[in-house]
C-alpha positions as CSV (number, residue, x, y, z in Angstrom):
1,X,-110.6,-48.4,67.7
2,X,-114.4,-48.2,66.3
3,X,-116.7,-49.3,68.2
4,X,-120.5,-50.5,66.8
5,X,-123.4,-52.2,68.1
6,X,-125.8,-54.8,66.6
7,X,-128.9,-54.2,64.7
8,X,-131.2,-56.2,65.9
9,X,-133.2,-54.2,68.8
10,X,-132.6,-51.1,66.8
11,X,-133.7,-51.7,63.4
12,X,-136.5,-53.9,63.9
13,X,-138.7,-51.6,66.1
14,X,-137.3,-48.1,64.1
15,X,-136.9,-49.4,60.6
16,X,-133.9,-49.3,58.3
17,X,-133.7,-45.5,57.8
18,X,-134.8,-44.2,61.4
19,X,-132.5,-47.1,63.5
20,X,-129.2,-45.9,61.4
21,X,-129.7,-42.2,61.9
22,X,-130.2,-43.2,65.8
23,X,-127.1,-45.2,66.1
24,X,-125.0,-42.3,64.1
25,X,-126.8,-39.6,66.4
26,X,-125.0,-41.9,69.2
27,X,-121.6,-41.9,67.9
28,X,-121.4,-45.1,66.5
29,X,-118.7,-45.7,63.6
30,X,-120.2,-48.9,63.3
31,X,-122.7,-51.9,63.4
32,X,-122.8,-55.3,64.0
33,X,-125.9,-57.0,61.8
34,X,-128.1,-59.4,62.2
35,X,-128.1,-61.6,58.8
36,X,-129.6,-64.5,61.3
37,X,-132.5,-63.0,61.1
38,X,-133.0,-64.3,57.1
39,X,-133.2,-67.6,58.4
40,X,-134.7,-67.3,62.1
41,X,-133.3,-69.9,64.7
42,X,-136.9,-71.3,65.1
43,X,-137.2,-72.0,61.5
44,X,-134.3,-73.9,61.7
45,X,-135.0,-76.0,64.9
46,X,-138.7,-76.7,62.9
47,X,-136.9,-77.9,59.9
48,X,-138.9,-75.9,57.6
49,X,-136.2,-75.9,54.2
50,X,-137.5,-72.7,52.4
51,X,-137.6,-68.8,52.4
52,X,-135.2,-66.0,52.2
53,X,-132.4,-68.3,50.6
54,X,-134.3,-69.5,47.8
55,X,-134.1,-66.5,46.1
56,X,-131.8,-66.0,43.1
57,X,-128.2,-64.2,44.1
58,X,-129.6,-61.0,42.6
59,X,-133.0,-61.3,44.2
60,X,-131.0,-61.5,48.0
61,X,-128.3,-58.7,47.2
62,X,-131.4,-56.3,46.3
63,X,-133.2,-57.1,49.6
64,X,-130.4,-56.0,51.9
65,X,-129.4,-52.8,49.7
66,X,-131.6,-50.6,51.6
67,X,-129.4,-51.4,54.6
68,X,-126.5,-51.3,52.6
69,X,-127.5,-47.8,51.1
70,X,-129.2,-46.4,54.6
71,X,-125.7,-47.1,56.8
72,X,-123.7,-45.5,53.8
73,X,-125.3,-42.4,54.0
74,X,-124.6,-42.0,57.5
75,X,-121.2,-43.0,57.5
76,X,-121.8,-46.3,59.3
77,X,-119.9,-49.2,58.6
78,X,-121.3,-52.7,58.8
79,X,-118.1,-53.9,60.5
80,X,-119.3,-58.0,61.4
81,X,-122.2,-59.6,60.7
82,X,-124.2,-62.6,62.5
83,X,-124.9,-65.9,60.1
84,X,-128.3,-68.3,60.8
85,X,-128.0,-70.5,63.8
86,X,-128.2,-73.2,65.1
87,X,-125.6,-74.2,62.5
88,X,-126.3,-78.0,63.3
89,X,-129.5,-80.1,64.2
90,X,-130.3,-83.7,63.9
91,X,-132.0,-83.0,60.8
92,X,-129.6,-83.5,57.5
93,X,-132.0,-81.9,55.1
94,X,-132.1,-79.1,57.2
95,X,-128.3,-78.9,57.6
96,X,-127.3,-78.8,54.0
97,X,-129.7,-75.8,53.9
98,X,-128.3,-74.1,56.8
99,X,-125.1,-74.9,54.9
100,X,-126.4,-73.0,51.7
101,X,-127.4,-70.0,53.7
102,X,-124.1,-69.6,55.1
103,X,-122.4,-69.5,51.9
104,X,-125.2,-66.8,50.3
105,X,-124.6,-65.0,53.9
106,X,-120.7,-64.8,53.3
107,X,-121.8,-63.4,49.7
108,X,-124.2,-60.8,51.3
109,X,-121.2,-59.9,53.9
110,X,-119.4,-59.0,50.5
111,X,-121.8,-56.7,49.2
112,X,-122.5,-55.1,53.0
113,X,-118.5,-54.7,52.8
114,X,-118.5,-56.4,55.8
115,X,-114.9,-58.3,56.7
116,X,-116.5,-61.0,59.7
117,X,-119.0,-63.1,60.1
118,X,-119.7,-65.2,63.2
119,X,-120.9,-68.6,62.3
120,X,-121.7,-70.5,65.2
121,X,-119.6,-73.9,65.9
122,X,-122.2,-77.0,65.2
123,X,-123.6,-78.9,68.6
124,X,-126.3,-80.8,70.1
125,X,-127.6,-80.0,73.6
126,X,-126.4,-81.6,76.5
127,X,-128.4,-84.3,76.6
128,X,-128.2,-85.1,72.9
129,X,-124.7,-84.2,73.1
130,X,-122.2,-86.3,70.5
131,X,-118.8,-87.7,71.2
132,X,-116.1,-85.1,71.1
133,X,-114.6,-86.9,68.1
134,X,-117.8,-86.5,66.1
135,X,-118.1,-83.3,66.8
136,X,-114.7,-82.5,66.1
137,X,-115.2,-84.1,62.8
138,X,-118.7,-82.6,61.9
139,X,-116.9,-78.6,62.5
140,X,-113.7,-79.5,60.4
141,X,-116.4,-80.3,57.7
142,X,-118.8,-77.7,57.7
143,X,-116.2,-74.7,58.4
144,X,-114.1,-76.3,55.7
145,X,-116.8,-76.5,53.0
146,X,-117.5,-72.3,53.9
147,X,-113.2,-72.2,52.6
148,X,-114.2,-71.6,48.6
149,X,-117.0,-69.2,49.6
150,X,-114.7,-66.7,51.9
151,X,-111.8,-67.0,49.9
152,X,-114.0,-65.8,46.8
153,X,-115.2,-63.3,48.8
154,X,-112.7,-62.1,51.0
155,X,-114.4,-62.6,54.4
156,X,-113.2,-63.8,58.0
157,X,-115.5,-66.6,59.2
158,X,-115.1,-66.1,63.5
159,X,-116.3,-69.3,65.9
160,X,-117.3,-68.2,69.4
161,X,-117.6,-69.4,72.7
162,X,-120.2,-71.2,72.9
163,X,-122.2,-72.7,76.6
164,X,-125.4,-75.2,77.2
165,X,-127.4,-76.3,79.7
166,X,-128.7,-79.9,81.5
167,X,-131.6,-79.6,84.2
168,X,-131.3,-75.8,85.0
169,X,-127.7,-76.4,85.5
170,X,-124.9,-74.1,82.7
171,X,-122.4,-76.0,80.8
172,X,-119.1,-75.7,78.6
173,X,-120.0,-76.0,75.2
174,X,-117.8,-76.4,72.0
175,X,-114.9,-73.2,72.0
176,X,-115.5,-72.6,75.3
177,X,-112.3,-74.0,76.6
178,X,-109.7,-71.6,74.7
179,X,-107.1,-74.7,74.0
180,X,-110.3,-76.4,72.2
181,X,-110.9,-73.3,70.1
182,X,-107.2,-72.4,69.6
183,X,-107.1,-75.8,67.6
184,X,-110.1,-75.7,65.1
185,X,-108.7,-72.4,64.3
186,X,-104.9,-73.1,63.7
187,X,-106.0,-75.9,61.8
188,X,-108.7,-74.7,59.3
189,X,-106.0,-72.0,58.7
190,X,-103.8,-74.4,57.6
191,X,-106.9,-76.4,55.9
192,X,-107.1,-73.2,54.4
193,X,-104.0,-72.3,53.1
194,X,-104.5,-68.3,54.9
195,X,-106.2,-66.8,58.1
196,X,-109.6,-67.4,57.1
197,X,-111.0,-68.1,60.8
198,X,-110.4,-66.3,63.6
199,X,-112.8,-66.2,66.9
200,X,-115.5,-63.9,68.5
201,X,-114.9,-63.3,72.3
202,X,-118.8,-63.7,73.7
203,X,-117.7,-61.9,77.5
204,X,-121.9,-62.9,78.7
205,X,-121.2,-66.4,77.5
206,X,-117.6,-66.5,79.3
207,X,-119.6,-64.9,82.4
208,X,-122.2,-67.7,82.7
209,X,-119.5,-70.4,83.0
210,X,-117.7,-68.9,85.7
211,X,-114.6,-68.0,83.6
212,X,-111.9,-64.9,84.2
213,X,-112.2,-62.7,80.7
214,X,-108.6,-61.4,81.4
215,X,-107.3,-65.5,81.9
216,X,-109.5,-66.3,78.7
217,X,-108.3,-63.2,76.4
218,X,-104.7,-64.1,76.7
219,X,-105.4,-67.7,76.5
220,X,-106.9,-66.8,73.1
221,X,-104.5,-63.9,71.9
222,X,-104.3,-62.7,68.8
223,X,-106.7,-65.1,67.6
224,X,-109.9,-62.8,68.7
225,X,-110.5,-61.0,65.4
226,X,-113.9,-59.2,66.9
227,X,-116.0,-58.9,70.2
228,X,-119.6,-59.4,71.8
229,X,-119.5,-57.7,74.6
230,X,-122.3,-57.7,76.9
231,X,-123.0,-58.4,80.5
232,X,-125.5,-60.9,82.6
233,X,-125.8,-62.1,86.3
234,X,-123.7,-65.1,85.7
235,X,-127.7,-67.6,85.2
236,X,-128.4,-66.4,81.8
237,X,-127.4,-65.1,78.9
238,X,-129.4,-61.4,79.6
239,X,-127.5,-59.4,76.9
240,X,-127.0,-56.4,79.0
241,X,-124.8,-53.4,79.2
242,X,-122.1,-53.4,80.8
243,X,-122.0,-52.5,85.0
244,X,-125.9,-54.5,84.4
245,X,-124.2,-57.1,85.8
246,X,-121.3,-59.0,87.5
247,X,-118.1,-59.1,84.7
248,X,-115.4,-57.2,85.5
249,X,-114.4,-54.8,82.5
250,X,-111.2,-53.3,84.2
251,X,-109.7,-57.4,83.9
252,X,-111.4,-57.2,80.0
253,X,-110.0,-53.8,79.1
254,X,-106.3,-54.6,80.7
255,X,-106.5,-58.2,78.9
256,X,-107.3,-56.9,75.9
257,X,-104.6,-54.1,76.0
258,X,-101.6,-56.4,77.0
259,X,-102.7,-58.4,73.8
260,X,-102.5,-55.7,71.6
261,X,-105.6,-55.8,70.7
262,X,-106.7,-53.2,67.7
263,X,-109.7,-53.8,66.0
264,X,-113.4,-52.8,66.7
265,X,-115.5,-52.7,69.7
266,X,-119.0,-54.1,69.4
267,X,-121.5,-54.6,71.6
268,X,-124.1,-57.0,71.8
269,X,-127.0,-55.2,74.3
270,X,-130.0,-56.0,72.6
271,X,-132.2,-57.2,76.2
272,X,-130.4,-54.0,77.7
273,X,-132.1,-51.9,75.0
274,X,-135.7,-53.7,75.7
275,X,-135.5,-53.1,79.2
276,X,-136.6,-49.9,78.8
277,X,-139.1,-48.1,77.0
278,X,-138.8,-47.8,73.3
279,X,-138.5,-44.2,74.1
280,X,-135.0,-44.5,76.2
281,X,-133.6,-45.9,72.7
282,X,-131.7,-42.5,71.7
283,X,-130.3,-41.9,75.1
284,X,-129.8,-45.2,75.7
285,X,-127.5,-45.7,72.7
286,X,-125.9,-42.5,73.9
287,X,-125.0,-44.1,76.6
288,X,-123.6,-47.5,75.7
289,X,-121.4,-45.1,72.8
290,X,-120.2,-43.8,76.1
291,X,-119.2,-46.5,77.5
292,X,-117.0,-48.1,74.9
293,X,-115.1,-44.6,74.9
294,X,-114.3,-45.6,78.3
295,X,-113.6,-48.9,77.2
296,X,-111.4,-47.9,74.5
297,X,-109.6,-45.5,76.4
298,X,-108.5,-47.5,78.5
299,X,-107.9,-50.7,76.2
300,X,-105.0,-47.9,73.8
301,X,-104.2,-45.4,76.9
């Protein structure tokens, strides 16, 4: 089982060439990048139509080559990828964009050789929240319209558990409830015509609504395709390392080994990292490497 760890808090501080050699210093086989960050979240939520995407196909493959050449010559693979979100607002402009970005993300997933990418199920917060129907209906159609893109491509587009909030109080969200998620995936498969969708198990988003990873993993089964694993106090989504927090990884590591599961590990730790000194990053990287040994071990032993 590889195990890899996203980009984010690695290569923006270090830079392409220095954050790769640290995260193949650290025995990584892997990593988990950040293609959100070509179309920021706040970007999205202003509305503002333009940038990264706008370039020509060639123009956007020649941007991410460094990272493409730079994990390549460390024997890194980029082994799932994260698309722009929030995939849905109340502004249509901006969701036919958002909708064009995912597409030319799925064609940059290609060039990374990158198998997933985790595109975020489309909601309103709680208080803005639509009917389920609607929602329902709004998902089938924009997953549905990605179909052309990751069949030319040969891509596996992953939903994910997903939580919001109402007054300082934490809420289910769409995919959070594994029935709910079970059925947009069996049926855009069959929309599809082939498993084209499968589903990201987020354990810190599972953690913040109270729920038992090893009753959720089996609940999913062979549907998780990949993993962000992290850990928080149960209040917010803190992005820590694991034993940072309360989940308890002996119920993840035995769920995930009665389902058989066999492909990567990945870990999504990027406010663990920025606890600590930019300094710590080496040792620290070291260290969460570590710990997926452990968790691997015990997921195949």
């Amino acid at each position: 089982m590889l195990i890899s760890v996203q980009t984010g808090s690695i290569l923006d501080p270090f830079g392409i060439e220095e954050g790769f050699q640290m995260i193949a210093d650290a025995g990584f086989d892997g990593v988990d990048i950040n293609l959100d960050h070509c179309l920021p979240s706040r970007q999205i939520r202003e509305g503002v139509c333009a940038g990264f995407f706008d370039q020509s196909d060639e123009a956007i493959l020649a941007a991410i080559r460094p990272y493409r050449e730079a994990a390549q010559k460390r024997g890194i693979r980029i082994l799932q990828a994260h698309a722009p979100f929030p995939t849905y607002t109340t502004d249509r402009a901006m969701n036919d964009y958002v909708s064009h970005a995912l597409k030319k993300t799925i064609m940059m997933c290609n060039f990374l050789g990158c198998k997933y990418l985790v595109v975020h199920p489309g909601f309103l917060p709680a208080d803005a929240r639509m009917t389920p129907d609607e929602e329902w209906a709004l998902n089938i159609e924009m997953y549905s319209n990605l179909i052309p893109a990751l069949k030319e491509y040969g891509v596996i587009c992953c939903l994910e558990n997903m939580f919001s909030g109402l007054r300082g109080k934490l809420m289910q969200a769409i995919c959070s409830v594994p029935e709910e998620a079970n059925h947009y995936i069996d049926l855009l498969n069959e929309i599809a015509g082939e498993e084209l969708f499968g589903f990201c198990l987020d354990t810190g988003h599972a953690m913040l609504l109270g729920q038992d990873l090893y009753t959720v993993i089996h609940q999913l089964g062979s549907r998780i395709r990949i993993l962000h694993v992290h850990d928080n106090n149960g209040l917010s989504d803190e992005h820590l390392f694991p034993y940072m927090g309360i989940t308890d990884w002996d119920r993840f590591c035995r769920g995930l080994k009665e389902i058989n599961y066999k492909n990567h590990l990945s870990f999504e730790t990027f406010r663990g990292l920025d606890t600590f000194d930019a300094a710590l990053t080496p040792e620290l990287l070291k260290l969460l490497h570590a710990t997926g040994e452990l968790f691997v071990s015990r997921i195949e032993g």
